[in-house]
ROVEXMAR-321291 format. One record per residue (C-alpha): residue in one letter; x, y, z. Coordinates in steps of 0.5 Angstrom, whole numbers, padded with zeros to 4 digits, always signed. Layout:
AXYZ/...
***
This chain:
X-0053-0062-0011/X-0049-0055-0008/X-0055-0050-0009/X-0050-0045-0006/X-0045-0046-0011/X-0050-0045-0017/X-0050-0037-0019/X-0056-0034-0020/X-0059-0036-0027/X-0060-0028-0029/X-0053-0026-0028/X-0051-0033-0032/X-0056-0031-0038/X-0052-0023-0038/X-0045-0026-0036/X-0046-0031-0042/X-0050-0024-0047/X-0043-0020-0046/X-0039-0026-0048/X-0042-0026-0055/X-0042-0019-0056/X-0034-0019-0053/X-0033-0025-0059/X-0037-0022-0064/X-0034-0014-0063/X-0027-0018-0064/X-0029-0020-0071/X-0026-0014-0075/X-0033-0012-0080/X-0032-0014-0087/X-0037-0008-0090/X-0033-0002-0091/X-0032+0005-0087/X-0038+0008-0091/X-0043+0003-0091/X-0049+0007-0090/X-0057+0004-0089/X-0062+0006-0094/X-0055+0007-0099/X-0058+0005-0106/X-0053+0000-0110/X-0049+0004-0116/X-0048+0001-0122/X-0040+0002-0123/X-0041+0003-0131/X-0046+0008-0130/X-0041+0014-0131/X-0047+0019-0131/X-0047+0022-0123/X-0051+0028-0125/X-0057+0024-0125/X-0058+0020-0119/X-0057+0023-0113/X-0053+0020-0106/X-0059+0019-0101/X-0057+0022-0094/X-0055+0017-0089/X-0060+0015-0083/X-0056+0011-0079/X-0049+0009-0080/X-0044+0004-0077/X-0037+0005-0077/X-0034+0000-0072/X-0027+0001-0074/X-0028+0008-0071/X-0029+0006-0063/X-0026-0002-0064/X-0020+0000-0060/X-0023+0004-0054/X-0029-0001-0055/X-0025-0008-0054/X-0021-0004-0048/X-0028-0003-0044/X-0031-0010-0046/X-0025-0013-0043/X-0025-0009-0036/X-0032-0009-0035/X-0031-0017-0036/X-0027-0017-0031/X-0031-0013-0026/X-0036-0018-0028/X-0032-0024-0025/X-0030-0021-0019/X-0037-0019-0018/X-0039-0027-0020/X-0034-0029-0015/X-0036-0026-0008/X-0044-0027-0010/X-0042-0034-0009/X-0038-0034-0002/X-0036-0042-0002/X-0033-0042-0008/X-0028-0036-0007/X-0027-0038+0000/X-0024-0045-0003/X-0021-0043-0009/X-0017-0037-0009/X-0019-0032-0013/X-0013-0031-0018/X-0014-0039-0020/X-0021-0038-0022/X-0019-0032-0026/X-0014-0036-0029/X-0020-0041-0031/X-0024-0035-0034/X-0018-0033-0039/X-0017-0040-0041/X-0024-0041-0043/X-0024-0034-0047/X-0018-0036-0050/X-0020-0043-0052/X-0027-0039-0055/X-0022-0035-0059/X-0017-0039-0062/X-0024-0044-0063/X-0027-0038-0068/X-0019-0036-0071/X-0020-0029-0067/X-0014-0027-0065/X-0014-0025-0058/X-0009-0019-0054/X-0003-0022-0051/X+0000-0021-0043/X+0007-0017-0047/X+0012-0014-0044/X+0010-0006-0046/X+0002-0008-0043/X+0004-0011-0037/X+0010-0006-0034/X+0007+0000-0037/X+0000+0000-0036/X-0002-0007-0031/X+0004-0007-0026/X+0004+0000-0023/X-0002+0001-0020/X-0001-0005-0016/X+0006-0003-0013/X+0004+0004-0012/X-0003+0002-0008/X+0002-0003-0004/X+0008+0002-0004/X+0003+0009-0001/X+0000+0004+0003/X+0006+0000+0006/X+0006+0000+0014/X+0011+0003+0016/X+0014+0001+0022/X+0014-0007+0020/X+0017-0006+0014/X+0023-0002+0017/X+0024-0007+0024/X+0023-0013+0019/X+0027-0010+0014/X+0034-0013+0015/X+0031-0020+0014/X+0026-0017+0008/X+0033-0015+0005/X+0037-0022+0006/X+0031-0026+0003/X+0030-0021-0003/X+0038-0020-0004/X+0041-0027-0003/X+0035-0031-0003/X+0034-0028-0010/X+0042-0030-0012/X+0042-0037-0009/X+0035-0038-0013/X+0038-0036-0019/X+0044-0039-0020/X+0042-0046-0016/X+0036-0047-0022/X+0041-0045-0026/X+0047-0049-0025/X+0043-0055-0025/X+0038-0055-0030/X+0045-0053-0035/X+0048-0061-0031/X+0040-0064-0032/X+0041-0061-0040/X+0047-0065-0041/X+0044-0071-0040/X+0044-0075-0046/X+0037-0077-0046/X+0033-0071-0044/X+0035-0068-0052/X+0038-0061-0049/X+0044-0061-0051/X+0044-0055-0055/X+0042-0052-0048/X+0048-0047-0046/X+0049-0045-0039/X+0048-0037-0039/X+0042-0040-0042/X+0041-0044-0036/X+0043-0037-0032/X+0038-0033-0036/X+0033-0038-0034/X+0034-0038-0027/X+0034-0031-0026/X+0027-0030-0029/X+0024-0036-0025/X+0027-0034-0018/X+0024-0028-0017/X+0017-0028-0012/X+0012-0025-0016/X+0009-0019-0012/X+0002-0020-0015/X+0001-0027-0013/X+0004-0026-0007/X-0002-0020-0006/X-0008-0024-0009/X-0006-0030-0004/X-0003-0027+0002/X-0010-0022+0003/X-0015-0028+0003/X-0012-0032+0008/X-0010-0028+0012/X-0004-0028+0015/X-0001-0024+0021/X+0003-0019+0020/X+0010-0021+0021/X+0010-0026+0015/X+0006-0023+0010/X+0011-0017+0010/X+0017-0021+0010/X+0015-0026+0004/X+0011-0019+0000/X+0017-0014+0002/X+0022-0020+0000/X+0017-0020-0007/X+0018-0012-0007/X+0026-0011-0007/X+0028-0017-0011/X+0027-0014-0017/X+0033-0009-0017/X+0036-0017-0017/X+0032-0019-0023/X+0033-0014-0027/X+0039-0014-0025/X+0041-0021-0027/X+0036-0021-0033/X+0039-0016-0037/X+0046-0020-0035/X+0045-0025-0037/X+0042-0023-0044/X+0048-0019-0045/X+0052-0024-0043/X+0048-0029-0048/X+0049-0024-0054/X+0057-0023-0052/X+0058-0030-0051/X+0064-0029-0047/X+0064-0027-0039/X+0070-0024-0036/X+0072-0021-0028/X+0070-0015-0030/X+0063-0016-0033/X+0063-0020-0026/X+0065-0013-0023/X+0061-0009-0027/X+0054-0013-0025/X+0055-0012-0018/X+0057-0004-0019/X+0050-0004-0023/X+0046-0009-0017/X+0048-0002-0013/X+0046+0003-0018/X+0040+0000-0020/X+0037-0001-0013/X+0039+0006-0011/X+0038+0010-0016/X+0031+0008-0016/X+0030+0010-0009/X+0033+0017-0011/X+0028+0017-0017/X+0023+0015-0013/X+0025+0020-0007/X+0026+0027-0012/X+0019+0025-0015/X+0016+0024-0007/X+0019+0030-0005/X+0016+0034-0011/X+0009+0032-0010/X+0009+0034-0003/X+0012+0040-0004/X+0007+0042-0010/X+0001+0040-0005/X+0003+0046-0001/X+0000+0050-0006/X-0007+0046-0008/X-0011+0049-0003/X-0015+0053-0008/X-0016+0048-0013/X-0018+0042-0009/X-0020+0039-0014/X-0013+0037-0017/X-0011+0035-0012/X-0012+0026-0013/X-0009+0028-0020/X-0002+0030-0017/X+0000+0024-0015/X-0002+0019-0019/X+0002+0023-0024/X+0008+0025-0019/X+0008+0017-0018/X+0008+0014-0026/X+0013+0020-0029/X+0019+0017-0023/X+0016+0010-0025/X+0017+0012-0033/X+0023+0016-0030/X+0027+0010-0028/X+0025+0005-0033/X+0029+0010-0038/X+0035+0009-0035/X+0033+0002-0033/X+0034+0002-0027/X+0028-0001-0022/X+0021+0001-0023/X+0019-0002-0017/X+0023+0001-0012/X+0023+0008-0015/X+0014+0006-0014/X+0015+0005-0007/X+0020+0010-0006/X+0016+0015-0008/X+0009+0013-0005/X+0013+0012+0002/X+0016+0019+0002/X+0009+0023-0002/X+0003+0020+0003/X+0006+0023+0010/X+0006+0031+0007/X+0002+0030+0002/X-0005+0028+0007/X-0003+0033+0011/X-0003+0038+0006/X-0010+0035+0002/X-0017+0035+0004/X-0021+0030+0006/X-0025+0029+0000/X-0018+0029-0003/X-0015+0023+0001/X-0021+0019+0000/X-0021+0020-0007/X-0014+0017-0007/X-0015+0012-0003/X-0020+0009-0007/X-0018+0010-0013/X-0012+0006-0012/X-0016+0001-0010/X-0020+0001-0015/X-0014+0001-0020/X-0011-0004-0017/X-0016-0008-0016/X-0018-0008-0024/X-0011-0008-0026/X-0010-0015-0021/X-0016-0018-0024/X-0014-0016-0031/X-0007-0019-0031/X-0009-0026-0029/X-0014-0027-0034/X-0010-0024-0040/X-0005-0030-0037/X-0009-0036-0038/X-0011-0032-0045/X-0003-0032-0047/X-0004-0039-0044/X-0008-0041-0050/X-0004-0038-0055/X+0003-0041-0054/X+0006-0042-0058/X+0009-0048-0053/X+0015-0052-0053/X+0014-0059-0048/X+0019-0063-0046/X+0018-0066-0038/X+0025-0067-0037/X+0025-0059-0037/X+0019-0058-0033/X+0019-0063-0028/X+0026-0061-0026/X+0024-0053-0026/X+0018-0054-0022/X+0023-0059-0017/X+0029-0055-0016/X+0024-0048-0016/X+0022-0052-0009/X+0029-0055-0006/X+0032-0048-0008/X+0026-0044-0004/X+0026-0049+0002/X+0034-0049+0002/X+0035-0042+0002/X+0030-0040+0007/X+0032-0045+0012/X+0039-0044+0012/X+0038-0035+0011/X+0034-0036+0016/X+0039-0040+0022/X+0044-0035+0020/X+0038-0029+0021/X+0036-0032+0028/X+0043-0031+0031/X+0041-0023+0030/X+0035-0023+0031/X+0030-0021+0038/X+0024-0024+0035/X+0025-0031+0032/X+0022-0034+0026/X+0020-0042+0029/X+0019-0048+0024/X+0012-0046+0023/X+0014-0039+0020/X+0019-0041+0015/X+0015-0046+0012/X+0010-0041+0011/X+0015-0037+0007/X+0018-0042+0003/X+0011-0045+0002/X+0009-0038+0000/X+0014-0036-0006/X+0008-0035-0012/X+0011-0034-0018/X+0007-0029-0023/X+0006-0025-0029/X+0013-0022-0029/X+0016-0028-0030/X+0012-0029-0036/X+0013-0022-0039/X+0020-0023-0038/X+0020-0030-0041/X+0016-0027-0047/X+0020-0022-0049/X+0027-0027-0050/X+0030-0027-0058/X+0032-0034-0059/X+0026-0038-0061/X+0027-0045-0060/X+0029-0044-0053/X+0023-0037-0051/X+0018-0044-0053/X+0020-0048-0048/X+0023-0043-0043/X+0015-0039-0043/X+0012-0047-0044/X+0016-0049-0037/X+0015-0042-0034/X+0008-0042-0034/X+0008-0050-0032/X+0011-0047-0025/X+0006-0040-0025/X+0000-0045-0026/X+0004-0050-0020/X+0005-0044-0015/X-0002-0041-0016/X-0006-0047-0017/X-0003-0052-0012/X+0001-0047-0007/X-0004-0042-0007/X-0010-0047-0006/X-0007-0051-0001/X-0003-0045+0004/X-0011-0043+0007/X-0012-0051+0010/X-0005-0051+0012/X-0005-0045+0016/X-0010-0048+0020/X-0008-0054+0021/X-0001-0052+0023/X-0005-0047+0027/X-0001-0041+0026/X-0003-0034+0028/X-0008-0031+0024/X-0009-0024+0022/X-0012-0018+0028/X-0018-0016+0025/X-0020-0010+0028/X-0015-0004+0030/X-0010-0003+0035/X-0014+0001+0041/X-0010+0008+0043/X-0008+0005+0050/X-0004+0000+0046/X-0001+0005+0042/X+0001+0010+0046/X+0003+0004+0050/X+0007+0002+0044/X+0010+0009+0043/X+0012+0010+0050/X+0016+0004+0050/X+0020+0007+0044/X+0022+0013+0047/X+0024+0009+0053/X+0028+0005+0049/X+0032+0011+0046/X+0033+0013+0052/X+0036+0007+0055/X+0039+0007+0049/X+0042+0014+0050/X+0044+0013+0056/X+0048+0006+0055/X+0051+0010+0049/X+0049+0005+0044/X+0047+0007+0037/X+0042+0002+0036/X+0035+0002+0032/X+0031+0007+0036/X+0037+0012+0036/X+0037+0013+0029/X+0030+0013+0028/X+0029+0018+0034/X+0035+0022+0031/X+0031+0022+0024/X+0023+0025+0026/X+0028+0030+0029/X+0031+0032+0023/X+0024+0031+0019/X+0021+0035+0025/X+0026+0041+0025/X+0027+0042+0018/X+0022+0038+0012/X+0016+0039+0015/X+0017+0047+0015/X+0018+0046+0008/X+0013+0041+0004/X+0008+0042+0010/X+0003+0048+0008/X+0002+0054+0014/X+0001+0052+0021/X+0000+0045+0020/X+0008+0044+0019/X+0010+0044+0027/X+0006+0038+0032/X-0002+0039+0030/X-0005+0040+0037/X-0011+0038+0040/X-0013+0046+0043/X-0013+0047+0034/X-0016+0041+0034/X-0021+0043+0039/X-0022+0050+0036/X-0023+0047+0030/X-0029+0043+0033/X-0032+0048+0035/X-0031+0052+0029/X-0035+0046+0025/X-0041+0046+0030/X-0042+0053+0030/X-0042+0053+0023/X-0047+0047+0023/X-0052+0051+0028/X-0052+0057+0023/X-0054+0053+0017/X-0059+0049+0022/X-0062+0054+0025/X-0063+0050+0032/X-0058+0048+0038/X-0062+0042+0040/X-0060+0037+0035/X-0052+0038+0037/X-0050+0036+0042/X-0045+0040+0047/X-0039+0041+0048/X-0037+0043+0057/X-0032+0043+0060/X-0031+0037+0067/X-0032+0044+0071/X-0039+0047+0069/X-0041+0038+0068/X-0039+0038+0075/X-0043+0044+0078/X-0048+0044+0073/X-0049+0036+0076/X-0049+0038+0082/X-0054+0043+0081/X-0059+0037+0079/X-0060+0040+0072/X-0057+0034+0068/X-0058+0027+0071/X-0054+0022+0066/X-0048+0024+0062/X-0049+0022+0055/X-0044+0020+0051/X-0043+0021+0044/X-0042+0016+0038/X-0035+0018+0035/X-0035+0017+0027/X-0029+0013+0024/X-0026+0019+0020/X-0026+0023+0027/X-0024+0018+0031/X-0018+0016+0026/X-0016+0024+0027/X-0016+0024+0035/X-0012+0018+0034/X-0006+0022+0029/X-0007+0028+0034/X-0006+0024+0041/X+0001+0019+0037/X+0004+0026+0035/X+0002+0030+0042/X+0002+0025+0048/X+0008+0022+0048/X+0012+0029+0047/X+0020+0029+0051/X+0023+0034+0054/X+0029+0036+0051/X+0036+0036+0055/X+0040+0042+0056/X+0047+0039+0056/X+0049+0032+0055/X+0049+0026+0059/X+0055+0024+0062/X+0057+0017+0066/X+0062+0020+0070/X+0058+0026+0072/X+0051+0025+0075/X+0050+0032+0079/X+0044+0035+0077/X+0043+0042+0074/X+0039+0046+0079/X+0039+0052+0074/X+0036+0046+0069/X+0031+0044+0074/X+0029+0051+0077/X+0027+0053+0069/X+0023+0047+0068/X+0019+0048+0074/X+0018+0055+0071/X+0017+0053+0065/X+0011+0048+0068/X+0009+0054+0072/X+0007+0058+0066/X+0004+0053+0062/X+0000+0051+0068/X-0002+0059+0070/X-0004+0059+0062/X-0009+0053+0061/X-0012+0055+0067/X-0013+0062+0065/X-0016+0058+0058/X-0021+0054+0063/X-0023+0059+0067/X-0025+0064+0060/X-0032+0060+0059/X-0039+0063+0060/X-0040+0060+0067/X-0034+0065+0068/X-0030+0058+0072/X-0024+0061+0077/X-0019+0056+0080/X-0015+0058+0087/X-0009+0054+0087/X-0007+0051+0093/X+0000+0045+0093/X-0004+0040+0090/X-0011+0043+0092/X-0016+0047+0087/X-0021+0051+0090/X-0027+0052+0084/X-0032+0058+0084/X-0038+0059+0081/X-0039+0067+0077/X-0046+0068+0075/X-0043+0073+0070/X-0044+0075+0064/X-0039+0072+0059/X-0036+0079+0057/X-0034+0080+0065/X-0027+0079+0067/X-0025+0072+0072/X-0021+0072+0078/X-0015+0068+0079/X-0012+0067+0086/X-0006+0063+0087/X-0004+0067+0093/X+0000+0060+0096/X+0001+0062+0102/X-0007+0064+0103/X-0011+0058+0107/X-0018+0055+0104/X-0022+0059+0108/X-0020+0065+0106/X-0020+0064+0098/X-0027+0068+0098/X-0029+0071+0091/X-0032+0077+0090/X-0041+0076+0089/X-0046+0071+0092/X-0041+0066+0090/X-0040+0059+0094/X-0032+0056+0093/X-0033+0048+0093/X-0025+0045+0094/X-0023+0039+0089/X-0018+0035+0087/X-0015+0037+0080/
***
């Protein structure tokens, strides 16, 4: 009936072979280590081993050898296996969220394994913290768009920190009054259990978050409100678990115990920043020195990134934090000490990792889903799922009324639906939920746990695509910002820092102004490599052009297929002399055009520095000031025309005010050019040496 919705019969006939060979390799093999083909049965009473001979074995099979290594590559080429399947059918993965049906796909593998008594690997805490979670926050952390996150950062900040608060201790306060209900049997429910519970379930999760956000789409501001809020709360959730838990062990809680919760919301957040930073600031400063051994170069920083997330964890401070911290403070100085190749390299490997780690998590979910144990009780459950709801809705409308008043770009009712509507629980929740000790309440706490995981993605994650229609809200740009409108963009920072300057306000774009100056002045000179530490220039890069071309036209051996380089000078006389008809214009790659871009943000929005400070009261102006500015320009104008006129056709300019005279010299290109800036002299007499003609233009 959907032929569209029917895979191809040859992928589900190979899907369907690995899923026998995966269940068949989980099997432990009954013969023993030694088992050889071609081995002759031994009587055990015969004592004579003179006699008879061992024959030497042809083919052996130890499975026990390679069953570790052999169930990890089946499980990831599973993985890949569904991902491809998914994208093969569009209308399938357009309705259904990815992460729903590779939920699905684990809880059928499960089912297959707990049918045949095969226990099947479990989502723990060492697994998924360790090993699955931090390529994902290191992919999101190296690549996180900078300014959004800073100019939206109070309110990612609000929601992360006092959200995650009101969440926790809303769910809390009344699942412990719903225990108390006669009828509901969970009277042996105490409240700090209640507390640990409702820290673990507050939290957004950041996986979730990923998985559904990037396949619907949305505009910018909301995805990294709700996945910056997923970010920072964990300083808040690991904060609060460890808590609480401590708290449930000790069974009393004092004011102290309170103060001391606070003082390590603080050093658990800030110290992974710091940890996340040292490491950061390492990795640049070791990239500084890779420059003969390219080859090493991905390698540095996927391992500088994982040693300050093990790093942190060790003090049990948050891992997450000190992932982003470290990739926000390497990638700047670290892409500008590497390769290309190398920053490819990085690039795509994290997103292949991620990706495999994404898929992975989902699916050992709905296998651990399936093993249990589970504890039910719909009192329990449905009251969960209710108050996760209310409490998400309560806590951003009333955050966000507050944040409104501080505000320069509101966030209107449609906006606050989509960030209530959008807080996914995931597999950190889970992997903590895991890990508790008392086992009548770990059953029923991972049972209503997952219930809300299966609510949130299932539900949630299928509906928020046809809502965000409906409602009509802004969807994601597509395609990249022009460099009009980034030039644009960065004109009006400056401007703003003016204006800031000028009205002594200390604001947003005067700290920002105040920090790329320090960076400029200072870090650069010592994680930047060479030259590459001061402002790149487009003369460099222009050198650097013609450097990779004529390297191009040696290993050719012919110029025709190389298109040329010409100044706006010889175009126009070669032009007028009727030898080119049409200007071509040459297509740029996407890697060259992405340099041209960094190289016109760092050079065409260059202020000049103030000699003295502004004064209010005093609106003279300083003629010395003035008078060695315009030197200063002079110069500079004397010296890019001395570079212009340097060319074969030997180009010459006359400066006349605003008036330019430009000469044709049919010298050789070791001939010397002559540069007449006599201003006093007229047009008429701006005569060169030779049979030359002089042609006036504008510049």
């Amino acid at each position: 009936l959907l032929p569209s919705l029917t895979p191809k019969p040859c992928l589900t006939g190979f899907v369907c072979v690995l899923l026998l060979v995966f269940v068949s390799a989980s099997r432990d093999v009954v013969s023993g280590n030694d088992n050889t083909l071609g081995t002759p049965n031994q009587d055990p009473d015969h004592k004579n081993h003179s006699t008879t001979r061992k024959v030497f074995p042809v083919l052996s099979f130890n499975y026990d050898v390679v069953k570790t290594p052999f169930k990890i590559s089946i499980w990831i080429l599973l993985a890949l296996l569904m991902k491809l399947g998914f994208h093969i059918i569009p209308r399938l993965s357009h309705i259904v969220p990815e992460s729903c049906l590779l939920i699905v796909v684990g809880l059928l593998i499960g089912g297959i394994l707990k049918a045949i008594n095969e226990k099947p690997p479990v989502l723990d805490k060492q697994l998924f913290f360790f090993y699955l979670l931090p390529p994902i926050i290191l992919d999101a952390g190296y690549f996180l768009p900078i300014r959004p996150f800073t100019e939206n950062l109070g309110t990612i900040l609000v929601f992360a920190v006092v959200g995650t608060l009101w969440n926790a201790f809303f769910i809390g306060g009344v699942m412990y009054g719903v225990c108390q209900i006669e009828g509901a049997q969970l009277s042996d429910v105490d409240l700090l259990s209640c507390l640990l519970f409702g820290s673990i379930i507050s939290a957004v999760d950041p996986v979730a978050v990923l998985a559904v956000f990037e396949e619907i789409h949305i505009n910018e501001l909301l995805h990294i409100l709700v996945f910056g809020e997923s970010l920072l709360n964990d300083a808040v959730t690991v904060v609060l678990y460890h808590l609480f838990e401590e708290f449930l062990h000790e069974g009393t809680v004092t004011a102290g115990d309170a103060v001391l919760g606070v003082v390590c919301f603080f050093v658990v957040s800030l110290g992974g920043i710091m940890v996340g930073a040292f490491y950061g600031i390492l990795g640049a400063f070791t990239s500084r020195f890779t420059s003969h051994t390219r080859v090493i170069e991905p390698l540095f920083v996927f391992l500088y990134s994982y040693m300050a997330y093990l790093s942190a964890e060790v003090f049990h401070l948050s891992g997450i934090m000190s992932l982003i911290a470290c990739g926000v403070m390497m990638r700047p100085y670290v892409e500008a000490n590497i390769s290309h190749k190398s920053y490819t390299t990085v690039k795509y490997f994290l997103k292949m990792w991620s990706s495999v780690s994404e898929t992975l998590i989902f699916i050992f979910l709905g296998v651990s889903t399936v093993e249990g144990p589970h504890s039910w009780n719909w009192t329990f459950v449905i009251f969960t799922i209710i108050l996760c709801l209310v409490s998400r809705v309560l806590g951003v409308t009333g955050l966000t009324y507050i944040i409104n008043k501080f505000r320069i770009v509101k966030l209107t009712k449609k906006d606050q639906f989509i960030v209530a509507y959008g807080g996914l629980r995931g597999a950190i929740a889970f992997s903590l939920g895991f890990v508790l000790t008392k086992s009548k309440m770990k059953d029923m706490f991972l049972t209503a746990i997952i219930t809300v995981i299966f609510f949130t993605v299932f539900v949630q994650g299928m509906t928020i695509r046809p809502l965000v229609e409906l409602l009509a809200v802004k969807k994601k740009k597509e395609s990249k910002e022009s460099i009009n409108e980034e030039i644009h963009t960065q004109f009006l920072d400056h401007l703003l820092t003016g204006i800031e300057d000028i009205c002594g306000h200390y604001g947003h774009h005067h700290w920002k102004d105040k920090l790329n100056r320090f960076n400029k002045s200072y870090v650069k000179k010592w994680l930047i490599v060479g030259d590459r530490s001061s402002e790149p220039q487009l003369i460099s890069f222009y050198n650097k052009m013609e450097m990779k071309q004529a390297m191009m036209l040696v290993e050719s051996g012919s110029a025709a297929k190389l298109p040329t380089i010409v100044s706006s000078i010889s175009l126009q006389n070669t032009q007028q002399r009727g030898l080119t008809k049409q200007r071509a214009i040459p297509s740029i790659s996407k890697s060259r055009e992405e340099e041209i871009r960094k190289i016109l943000r760092a050079n065409l929005q260059k202020t000049r520095q103030r000699l003295r400070s502004y004064s209010r009261h005093d609106l003279m102006l300083d003629r010395f000031e003035d008078n060695m500015s315009e030197i200063r320009f002079r110069r500079q104008r004397v010296e890019m025309e001395r570079r212009v006129s340097c060319y074969t056709d030997c180009d010459s300019v006359c400066e006349f005010g605003n008036t330019f005279a430009f000469h044709q010299f049919p010298t050789k290109p070791t001939d010397k050019c002559a540069l007449f800036t006599d201003e006093s002299l007229p047009h008429s007499s701006c005569k060169p040496s030779g049979n030359t003609t002089c042609k006036k233009g504008l510049l």
